[in-house]
C-alpha positions, 0 to 999 in steps of 0.5 A: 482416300477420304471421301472417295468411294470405289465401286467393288469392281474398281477396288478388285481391278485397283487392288493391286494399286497402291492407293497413293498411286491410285490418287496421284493417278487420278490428280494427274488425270484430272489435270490432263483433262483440264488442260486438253488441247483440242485439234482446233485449238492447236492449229493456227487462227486463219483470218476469215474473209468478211461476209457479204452484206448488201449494205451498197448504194445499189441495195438501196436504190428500192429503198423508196417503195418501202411502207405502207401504202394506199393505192389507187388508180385513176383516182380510185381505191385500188387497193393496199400494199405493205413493202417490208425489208428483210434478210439483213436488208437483202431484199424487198418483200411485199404483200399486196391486197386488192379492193376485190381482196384478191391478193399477191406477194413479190421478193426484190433483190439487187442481184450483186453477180449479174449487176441487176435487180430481179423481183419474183411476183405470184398472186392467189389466181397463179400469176407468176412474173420473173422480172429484171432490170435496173434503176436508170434516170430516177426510175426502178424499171423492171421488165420480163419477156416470155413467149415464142420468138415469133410472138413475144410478150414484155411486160415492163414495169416502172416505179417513179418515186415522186417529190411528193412521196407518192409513188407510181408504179406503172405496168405495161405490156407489149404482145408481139413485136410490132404491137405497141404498148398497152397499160394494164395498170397504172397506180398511184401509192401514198403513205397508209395513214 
């Protein structure tokens, strides 16, 4: 066998062998290796069902708070806010600094199973809204109750995206039943030169 080389142990335990024997041995191993057919190799192609995207209208519909954006309320600097699509345009993520340069981060997403949107919200100071709803008459309207049943507190929140490209983005909350509804921020987003 020109060229192969067999280690004193292979030659003692082959001995016996007819080196002809050796080498069809081997020609016929390698081709087996070759041609090896695994166990998923041999079982049939099931068509896999297609993965979910979130490429519907409905994933789209907070589409219009996307960019970057200056904001200010009553005609004053209120701060800075970037809403940014990620994760195969599954959600929303946006990250908010205040003039005070406090600041805060938020996850939107259309929720496909429950048919509703839902945006968690935490700042640096530890607040914390878990909000859902639903886009209706030309408003992103997202709200969160909490509290006893005797004393529920609602916060709601609505974005209007106006002809201009502005966007308001207006927070209400409401403390009990009876109460009405009191403005904590009422904010006016345009386009970040």
């Amino acid at each position: 066998m020109d060229g192969f080389h067999l280690s004193a142990l292979s030659r003692s335990v082959l001995a016996p062998i007819p080196k002809k024997m050796v080498a069809a041995l081997l020609v016929a191993a390698t081709a087996l290796a070759s041609t090896r057919v695994t166990q998923a190799d041999a079982m049939p192609k099931v068509a896999q069902p297609a993965r979910p995207t979130c490429d519907a209208t409905e994933h789209r519909q907070f589409d219009f708070w996307l960019g970057d954006w200056m904001v200010t309320e009553g005609g004053q600097p209120a701060g800075r806010n970037e809403i940014r699509i990620d994760l195969s345009g599954c959600a929303l993520f946006e990250s908010w600094t205040a003039m005070d340069h406090s600041r805060g981060r938020s996850m939107s997403f259309y929720d496909r199973a429950r048919r509703r949107w839902h945006q968690t919200w935490v700042d640096d100071r530890g607040g914390v809204l878990e909000l859902d709803g639903a886009w209706s008459d030309g408003h992103m309207v997202l709200s969160q109750e909490s509290g006893e049943p005797t004393a529920r507190t609602v916060n709601r929140i609505t974005w209007t995206p106006n002809p201009d490209g502005s966007v308001r983005q207006h927070w209400e909350v409401r403390k009990g039943r009876a109460a009405g509804w009191e403005t904590v921020f009422d904010g006016l987003y345009r386009r970040a030169p």
